[in-house]
C-alpha positions as CSV (number, residue, x, y, z in Angstrom):
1,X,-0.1,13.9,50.5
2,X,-3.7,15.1,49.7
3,X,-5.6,13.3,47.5
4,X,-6.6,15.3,44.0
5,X,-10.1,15.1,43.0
6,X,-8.7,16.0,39.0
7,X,-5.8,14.5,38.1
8,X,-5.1,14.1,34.7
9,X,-5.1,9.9,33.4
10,X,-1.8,10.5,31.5
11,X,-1.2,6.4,32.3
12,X,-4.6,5.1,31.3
13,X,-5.2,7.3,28.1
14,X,-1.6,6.6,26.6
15,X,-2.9,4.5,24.0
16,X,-4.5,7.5,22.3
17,X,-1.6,9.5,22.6
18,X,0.7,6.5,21.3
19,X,-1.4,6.5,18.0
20,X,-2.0,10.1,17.5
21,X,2.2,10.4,17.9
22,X,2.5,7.5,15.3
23,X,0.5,9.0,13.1
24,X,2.0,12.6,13.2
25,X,5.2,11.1,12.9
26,X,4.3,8.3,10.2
27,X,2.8,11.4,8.1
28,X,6.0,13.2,8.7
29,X,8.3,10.4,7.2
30,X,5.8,10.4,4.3
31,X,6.5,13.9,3.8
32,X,10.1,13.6,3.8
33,X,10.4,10.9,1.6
34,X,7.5,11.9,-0.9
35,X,8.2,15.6,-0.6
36,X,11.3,16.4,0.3
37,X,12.4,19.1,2.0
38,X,12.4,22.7,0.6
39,X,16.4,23.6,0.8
40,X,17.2,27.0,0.6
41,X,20.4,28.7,-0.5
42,X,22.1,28.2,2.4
43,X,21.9,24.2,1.5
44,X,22.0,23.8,-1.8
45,X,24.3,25.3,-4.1
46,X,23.2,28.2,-6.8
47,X,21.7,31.7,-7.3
48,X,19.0,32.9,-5.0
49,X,17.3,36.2,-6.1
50,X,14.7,38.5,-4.3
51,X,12.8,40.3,-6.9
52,X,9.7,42.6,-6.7
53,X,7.4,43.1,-9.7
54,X,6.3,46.8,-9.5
55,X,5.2,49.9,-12.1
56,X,7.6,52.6,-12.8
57,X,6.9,55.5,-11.6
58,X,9.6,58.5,-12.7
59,X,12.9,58.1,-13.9
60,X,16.0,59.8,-12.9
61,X,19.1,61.5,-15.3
62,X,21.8,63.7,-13.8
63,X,24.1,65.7,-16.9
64,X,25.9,68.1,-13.9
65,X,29.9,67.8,-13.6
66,X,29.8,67.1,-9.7
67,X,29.2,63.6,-8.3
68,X,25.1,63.1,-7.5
69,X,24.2,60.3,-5.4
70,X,20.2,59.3,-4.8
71,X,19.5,57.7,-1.2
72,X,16.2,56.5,-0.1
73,X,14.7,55.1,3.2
74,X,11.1,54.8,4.3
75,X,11.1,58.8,4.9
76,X,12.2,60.2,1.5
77,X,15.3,60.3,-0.8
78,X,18.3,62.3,0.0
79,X,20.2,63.6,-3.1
80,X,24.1,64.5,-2.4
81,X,26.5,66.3,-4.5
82,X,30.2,66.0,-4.1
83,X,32.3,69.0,-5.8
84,X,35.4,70.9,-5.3
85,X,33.4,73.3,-3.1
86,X,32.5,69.9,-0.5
87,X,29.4,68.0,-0.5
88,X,26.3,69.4,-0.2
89,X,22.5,67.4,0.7
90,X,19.0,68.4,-0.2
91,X,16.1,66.1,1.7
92,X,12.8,65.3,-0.5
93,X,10.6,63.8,2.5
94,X,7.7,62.1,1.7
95,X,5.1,63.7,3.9
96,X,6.2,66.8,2.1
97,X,5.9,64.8,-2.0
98,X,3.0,62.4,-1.5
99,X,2.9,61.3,-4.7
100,X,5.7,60.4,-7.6
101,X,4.7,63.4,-9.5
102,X,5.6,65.8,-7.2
103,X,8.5,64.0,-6.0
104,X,9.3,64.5,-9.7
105,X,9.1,68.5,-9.7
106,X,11.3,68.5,-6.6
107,X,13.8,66.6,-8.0
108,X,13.9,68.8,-11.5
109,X,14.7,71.8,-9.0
110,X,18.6,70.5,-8.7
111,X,21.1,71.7,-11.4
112,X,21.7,69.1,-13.8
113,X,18.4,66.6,-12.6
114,X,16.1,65.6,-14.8
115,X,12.7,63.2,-14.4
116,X,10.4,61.9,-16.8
117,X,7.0,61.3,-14.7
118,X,5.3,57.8,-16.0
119,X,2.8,57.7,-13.2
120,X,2.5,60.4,-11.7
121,X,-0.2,59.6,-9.2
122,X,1.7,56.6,-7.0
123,X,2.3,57.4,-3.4
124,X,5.7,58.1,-2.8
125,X,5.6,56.0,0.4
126,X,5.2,52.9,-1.9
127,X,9.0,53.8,-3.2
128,X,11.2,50.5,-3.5
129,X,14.3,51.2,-2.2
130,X,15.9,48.0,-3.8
131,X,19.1,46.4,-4.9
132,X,19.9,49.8,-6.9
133,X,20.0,52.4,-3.7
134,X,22.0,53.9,-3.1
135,X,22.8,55.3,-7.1
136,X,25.0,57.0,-8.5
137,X,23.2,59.5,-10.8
138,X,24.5,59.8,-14.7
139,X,23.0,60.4,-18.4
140,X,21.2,57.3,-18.5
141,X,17.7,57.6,-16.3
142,X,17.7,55.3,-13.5
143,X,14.1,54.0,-13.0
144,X,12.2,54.2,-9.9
145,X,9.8,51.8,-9.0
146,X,6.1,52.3,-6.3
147,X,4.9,49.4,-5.3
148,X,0.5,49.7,-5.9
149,X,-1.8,47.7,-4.8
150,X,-4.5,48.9,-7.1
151,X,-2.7,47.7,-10.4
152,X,-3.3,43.9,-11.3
153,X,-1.4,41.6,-9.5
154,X,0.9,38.9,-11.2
155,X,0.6,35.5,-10.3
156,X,3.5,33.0,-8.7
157,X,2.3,30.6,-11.4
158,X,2.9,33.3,-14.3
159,X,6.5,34.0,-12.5
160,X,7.1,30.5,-13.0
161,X,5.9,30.1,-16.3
162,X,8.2,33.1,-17.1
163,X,11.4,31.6,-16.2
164,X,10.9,27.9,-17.5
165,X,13.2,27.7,-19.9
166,X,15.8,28.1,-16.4
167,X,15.5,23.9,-15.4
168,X,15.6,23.8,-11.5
169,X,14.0,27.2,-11.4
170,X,12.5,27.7,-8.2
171,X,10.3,30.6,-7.6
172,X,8.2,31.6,-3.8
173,X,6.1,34.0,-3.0
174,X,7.5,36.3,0.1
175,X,5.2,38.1,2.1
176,X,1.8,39.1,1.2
177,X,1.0,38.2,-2.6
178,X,-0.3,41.6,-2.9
179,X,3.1,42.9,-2.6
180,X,4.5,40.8,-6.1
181,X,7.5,40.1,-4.0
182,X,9.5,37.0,-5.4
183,X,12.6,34.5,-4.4
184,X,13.9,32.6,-7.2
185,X,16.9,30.0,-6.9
186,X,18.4,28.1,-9.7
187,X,21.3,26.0,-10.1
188,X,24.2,27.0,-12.2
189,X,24.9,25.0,-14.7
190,X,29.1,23.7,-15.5
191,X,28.6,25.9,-19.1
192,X,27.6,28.9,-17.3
193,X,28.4,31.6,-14.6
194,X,26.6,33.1,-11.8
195,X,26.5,36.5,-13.4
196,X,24.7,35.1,-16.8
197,X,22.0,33.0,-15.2
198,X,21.7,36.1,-13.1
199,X,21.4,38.2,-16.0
200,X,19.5,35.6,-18.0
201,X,16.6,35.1,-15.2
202,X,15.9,39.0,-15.0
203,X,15.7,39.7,-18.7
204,X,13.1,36.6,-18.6
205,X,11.6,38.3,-16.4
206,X,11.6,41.7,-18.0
207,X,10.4,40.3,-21.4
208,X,7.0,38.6,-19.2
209,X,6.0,42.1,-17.3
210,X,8.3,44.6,-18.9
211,X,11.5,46.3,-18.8
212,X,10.9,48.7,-16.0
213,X,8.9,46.5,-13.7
214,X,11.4,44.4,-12.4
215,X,13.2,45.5,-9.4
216,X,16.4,42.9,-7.7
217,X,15.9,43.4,-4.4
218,X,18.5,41.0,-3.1
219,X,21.0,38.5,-5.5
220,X,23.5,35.6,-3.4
221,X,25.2,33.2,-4.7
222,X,26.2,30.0,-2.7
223,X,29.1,27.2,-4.2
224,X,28.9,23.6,-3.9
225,X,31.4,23.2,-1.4
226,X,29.8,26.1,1.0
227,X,26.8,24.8,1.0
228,X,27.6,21.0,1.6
229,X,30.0,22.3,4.1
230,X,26.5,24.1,5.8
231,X,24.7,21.1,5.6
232,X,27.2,18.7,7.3
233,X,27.4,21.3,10.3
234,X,24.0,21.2,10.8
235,X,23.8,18.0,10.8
236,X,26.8,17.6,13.1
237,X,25.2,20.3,15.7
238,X,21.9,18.4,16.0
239,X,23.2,15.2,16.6
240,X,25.9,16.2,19.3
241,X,23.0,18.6,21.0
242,X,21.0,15.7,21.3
243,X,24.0,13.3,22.2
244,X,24.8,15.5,24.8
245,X,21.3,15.7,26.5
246,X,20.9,11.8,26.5
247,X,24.5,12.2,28.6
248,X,23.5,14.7,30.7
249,X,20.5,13.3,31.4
250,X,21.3,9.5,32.1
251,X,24.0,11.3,34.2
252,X,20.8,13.5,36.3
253,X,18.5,10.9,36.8
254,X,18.7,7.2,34.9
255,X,19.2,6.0,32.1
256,X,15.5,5.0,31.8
257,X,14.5,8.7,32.0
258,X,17.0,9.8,29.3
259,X,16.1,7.1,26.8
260,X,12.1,8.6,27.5
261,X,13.4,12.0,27.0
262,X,15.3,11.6,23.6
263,X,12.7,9.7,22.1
264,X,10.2,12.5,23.2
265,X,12.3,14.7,21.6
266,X,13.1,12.8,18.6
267,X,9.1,13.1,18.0
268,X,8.7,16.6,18.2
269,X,12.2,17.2,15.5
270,X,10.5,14.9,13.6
271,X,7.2,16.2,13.8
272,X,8.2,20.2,13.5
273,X,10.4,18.9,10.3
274,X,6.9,17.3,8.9
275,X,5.0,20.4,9.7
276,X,7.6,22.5,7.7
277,X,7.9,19.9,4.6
278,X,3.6,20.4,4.6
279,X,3.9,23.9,5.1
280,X,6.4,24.5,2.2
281,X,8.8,26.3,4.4
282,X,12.4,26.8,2.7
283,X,15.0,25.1,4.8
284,X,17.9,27.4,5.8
285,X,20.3,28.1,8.8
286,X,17.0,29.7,10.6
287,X,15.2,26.7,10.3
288,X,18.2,24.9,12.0
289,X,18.6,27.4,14.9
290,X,14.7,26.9,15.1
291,X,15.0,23.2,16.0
292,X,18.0,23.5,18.2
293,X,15.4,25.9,20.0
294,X,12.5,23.6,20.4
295,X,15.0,20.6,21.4
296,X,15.6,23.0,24.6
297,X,12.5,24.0,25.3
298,X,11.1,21.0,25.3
299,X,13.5,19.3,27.3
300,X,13.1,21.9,29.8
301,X,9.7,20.9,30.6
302,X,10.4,17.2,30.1
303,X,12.8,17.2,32.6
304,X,10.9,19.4,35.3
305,X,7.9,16.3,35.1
306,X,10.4,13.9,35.4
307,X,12.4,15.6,38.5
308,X,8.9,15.7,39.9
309,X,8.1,11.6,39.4
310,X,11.3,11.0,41.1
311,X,10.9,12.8,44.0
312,X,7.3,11.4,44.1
313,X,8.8,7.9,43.7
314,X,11.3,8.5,47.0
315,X,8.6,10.5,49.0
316,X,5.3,8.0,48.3
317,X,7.6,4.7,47.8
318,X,4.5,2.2,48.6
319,X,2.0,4.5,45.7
320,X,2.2,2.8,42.1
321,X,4.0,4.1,39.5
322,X,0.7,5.0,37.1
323,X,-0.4,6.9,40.0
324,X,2.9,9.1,40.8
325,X,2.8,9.8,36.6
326,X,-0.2,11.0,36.6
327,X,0.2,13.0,39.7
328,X,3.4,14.8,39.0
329,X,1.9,16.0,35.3
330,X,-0.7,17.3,37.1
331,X,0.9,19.1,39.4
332,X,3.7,20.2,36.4
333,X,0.7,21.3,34.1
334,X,0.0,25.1,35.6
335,X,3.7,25.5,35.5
336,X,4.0,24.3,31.8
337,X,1.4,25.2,30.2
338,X,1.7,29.6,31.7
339,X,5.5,29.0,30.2
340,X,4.3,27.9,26.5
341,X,1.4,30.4,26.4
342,X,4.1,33.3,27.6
343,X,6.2,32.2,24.9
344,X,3.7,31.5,22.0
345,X,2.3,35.4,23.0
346,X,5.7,36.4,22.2
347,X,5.9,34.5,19.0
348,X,2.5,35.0,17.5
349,X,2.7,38.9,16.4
350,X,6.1,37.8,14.9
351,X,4.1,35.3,12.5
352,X,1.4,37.9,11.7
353,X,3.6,40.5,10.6
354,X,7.0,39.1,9.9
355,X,7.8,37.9,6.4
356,X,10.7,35.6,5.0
357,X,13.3,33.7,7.0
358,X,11.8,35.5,10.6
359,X,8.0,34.3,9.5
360,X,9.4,30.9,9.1
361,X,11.8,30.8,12.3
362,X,8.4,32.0,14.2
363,X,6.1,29.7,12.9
364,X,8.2,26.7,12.9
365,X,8.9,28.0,16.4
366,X,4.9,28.7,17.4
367,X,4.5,24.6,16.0
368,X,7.7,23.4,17.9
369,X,6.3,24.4,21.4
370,X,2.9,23.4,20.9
371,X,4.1,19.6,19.9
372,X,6.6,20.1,22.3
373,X,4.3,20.9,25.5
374,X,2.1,17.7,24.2
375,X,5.3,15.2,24.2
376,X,6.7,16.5,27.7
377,X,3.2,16.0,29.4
378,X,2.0,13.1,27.8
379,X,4.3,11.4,25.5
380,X,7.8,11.2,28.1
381,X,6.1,10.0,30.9
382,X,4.1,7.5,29.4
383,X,7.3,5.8,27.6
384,X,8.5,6.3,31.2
385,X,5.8,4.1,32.5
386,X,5.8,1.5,29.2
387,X,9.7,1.1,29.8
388,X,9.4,0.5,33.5
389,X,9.6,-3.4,32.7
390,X,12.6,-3.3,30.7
391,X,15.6,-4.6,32.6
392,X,17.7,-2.4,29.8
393,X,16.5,0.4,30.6
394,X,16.9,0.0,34.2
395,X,13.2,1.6,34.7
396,X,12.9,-1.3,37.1
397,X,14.4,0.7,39.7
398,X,12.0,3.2,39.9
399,X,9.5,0.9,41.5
400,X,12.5,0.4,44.4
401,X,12.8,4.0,45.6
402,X,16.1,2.7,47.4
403,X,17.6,1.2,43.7
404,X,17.0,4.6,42.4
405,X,19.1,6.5,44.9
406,X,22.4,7.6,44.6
407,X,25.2,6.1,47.1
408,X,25.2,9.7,49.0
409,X,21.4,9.5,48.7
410,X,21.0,5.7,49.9
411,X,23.4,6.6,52.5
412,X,20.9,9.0,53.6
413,X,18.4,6.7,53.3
414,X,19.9,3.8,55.3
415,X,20.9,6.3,58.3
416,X,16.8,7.5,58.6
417,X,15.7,3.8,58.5
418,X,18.4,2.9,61.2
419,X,17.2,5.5,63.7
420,X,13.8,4.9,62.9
421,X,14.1,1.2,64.1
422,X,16.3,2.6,66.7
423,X,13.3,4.8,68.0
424,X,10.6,2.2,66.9
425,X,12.4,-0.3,69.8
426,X,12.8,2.9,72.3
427,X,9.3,3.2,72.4
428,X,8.7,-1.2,73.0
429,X,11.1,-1.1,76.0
430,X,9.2,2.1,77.1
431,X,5.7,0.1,76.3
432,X,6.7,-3.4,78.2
433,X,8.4,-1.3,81.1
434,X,5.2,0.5,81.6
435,X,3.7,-2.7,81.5
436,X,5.1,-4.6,83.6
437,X,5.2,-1.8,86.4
438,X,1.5,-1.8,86.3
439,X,1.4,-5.5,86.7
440,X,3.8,-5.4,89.7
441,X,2.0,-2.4,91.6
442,X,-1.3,-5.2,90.8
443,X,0.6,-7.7,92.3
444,X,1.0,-5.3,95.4
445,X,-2.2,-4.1,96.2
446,X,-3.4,-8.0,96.0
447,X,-0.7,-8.9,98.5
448,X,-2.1,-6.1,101.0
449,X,-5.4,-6.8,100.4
450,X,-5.2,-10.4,101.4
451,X,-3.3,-9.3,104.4
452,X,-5.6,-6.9,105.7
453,X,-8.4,-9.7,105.1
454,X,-6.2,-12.0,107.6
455,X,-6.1,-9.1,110.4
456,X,-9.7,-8.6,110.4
457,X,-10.2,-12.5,110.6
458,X,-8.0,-12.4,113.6
């Protein structure tokens, strides 16, 4: 094998990456016992409500005798009637009714509509099509809300101050702030129901910023026995995915190189779980799925730098084991580093313009493979190396390439050795036959030459 003029001193620089993990992961355990995570509804039991703070724009009253229902979508509203003559639709698209005033007129043009304009200069793009689409249309005005950037914007810490009298209130920002979009989870209390702390939470709210500027965009409510139930399982489905890769790969290699890979990839879990603690992330099924990724990823690339040290180990048996590490990262490095950066290109526009649960999957994600590519090229096989002494760990046996085989392997093994002996004495015989033919034919011409000498004496 060629010798590399770069190869990259995984072995003698582990010291730096030993503290650097330690503190990463030290910080992490801070976090989580200091902090705590950030449960979201899926894990702890209570309401969970998306609301939008927003002006009014027009409001809506329908006095006909048919049946009027009001639809919106990011185009424009749709407004059916249902009568005894059938149903009949009328499209309002927005490129058509820019603004909320004009959207207004149209609407008046249908028997029975009426609108009262508050603002009649909102962009009818900015429509919230909330909790309340699709409506049903009747005497009392249904309000519709335009989200406007130019109005002042209302902070997460005058939300909160709004609903203090809720204990346990929760409120987060989602999105951009400029878009006054707001999650808010409480827990319901034994002397109350879901549908009063519900109620009680947006009339809060509607007392702070006014009646007509709140808009639900999403309401869930999650028991106590669902949501311990969701815990549990997510629990259970870490520990058996990691359970089953220390199996699988004890069973692919040794059981040195499966205690290296778990504890790699007990760092990065632990380290991704510390990023989202700092980050304030809510913690939520995504969240789960999101570490259930990185644990595959990562092992992925642990184990293709580990396949490589073994067959580096069989193939260059008389090399030390500090050199064959450093030599198979190396050699893994193009190969794992064009994976990570294909994957985090993929990711990236996902954390620049997602929002909610996908902006935390991605960025959680984004972290995950980042800490993930640094513990499969540094971290794995420098435990691999530190744990080459211990006799429990049968690392020993990597430095005997023959101890490390498999019985088919060894087999294999022997059977090369044997006719390389074999061939190795083929070519002595062959050596001291040729040998001692040139000392015989020697011999000969001496023989003549002394008789010859005798003839001419005579």
């Amino acid at each position: 094998m060629a010798d590399r003029k770069l190869r990259i001193p995984v072995i003698r620089n582990r010291l730096f990456s030993y503290i650097f993990s330690g503190l990463l992961v030290v910080t992490s355990v801070v976090l989580l016992l200091i902090v705590g995570f950030n449960l979201g509804i899926d894990f702890e039991s209570g309401l969970s409500q998306t609301v939008q703070l927003a002006p009014s724009g027009l409001s809506v009253s329908y006095k006909g005798s048919a049946s009027a229902v009001l639809k919106a979508d990011s185009a424009g509203f749709t407004l059916e009637k249902r009568d005894a003559e059938g149903v009949s639709k009328v499209s309002f698209p927005f490129s058509e009714y820019p603004t909320s005033g004009a959207l207004a007129d149209a609407l008046q043009t249908i028997d029975g509509v009426e609108c009262k304009v508050f603002d009649s200069n909102l962009s009818s793009s900015g429509v919230i099509t909330g909790f309340g689409f699709p409506v049903t249309l009747r005497v009392a005005p249904f309000v519709i809300n335009f989200a406007d950037s130019s109005k002042s914007i209302v902070s997460i810490e005058q939300v909160r101050s709004s609903i203090s009298d809720f204990k346990d209130a929760k409120v987060q920002s989602v999105g951009n702030e400029i878009d006054q979009v707001y999650q808010i989870r409480a827990k319901v209390s034994d002397s109350e129901s879901s549908k009063s702390l519900e109620e009680g939470i947006i009339q809060a709210l509607k007392d702070a910023f006014g009646s007509d500027t709140v808009v639900v965009l999403e309401s869930n409510f999650i028991g106590a026995k669902y949501s311990s139930s969701l815990l549990s399982s997510a629990l259970i489905a870490v520990a058996v995915a990691v359970a089953l890769i220390l199996i699988y790969v004890w069973l692919r290699f040794e059981l040195g190189y499966a205690v290296c890979s778990i504890v790699a990839l007990l760092h990065d879990v632990i380290c991704m779980l510390g990023f989202i603690i700092a980050m304030g992330f809510e913690v939520s099924s995504t969240t789960i799925a999101a570490v259930l990724t990185i644990i595959g990823y990562s092992l992925n690339n642990t184990i293709v730098i580990m396949d490589r040290i073994r067959s580096l180990i069989r193939s260059d048996s008389q090399m030390e084991l500090d050199w064959i590490i450093d030599e198979s990262v190396t050699a893994s490095l193009s190969r794992t580093t064009i994976s990570s950066v294909t994957t985090m290109l993929a990711i990236i526009p996902l954390c620049i313009f997602a929002s909610g649960d996908i902006f935390y999957f991605a960025t959680s994600l984004l972290f995950g493979i980042v800490i993930g590519t640094y513990s499969s090229n540094l971290i794995a096989p420098a435990l691999l190396y530190s744990f080459s002494g211990f006799d429990l760990l049968d690392a020993r046996k990597l430095k005997n390439p023959r101890k490390a085989m498999t019985d088919q392997d060894s087999a294999a093994y022997l059977l090369e050795e044997t006719v390389a002996k074999a061939n190795a004495a083929k070519m002595e015989k062959r050596a001291e036959r040729a040998k001692l033919k040139g000392s015989t034919a020697d011999e000969s011409a001496s023989s003549g030459k002394q008789r010859s000498d005798l003839k001419l004496e005579k």
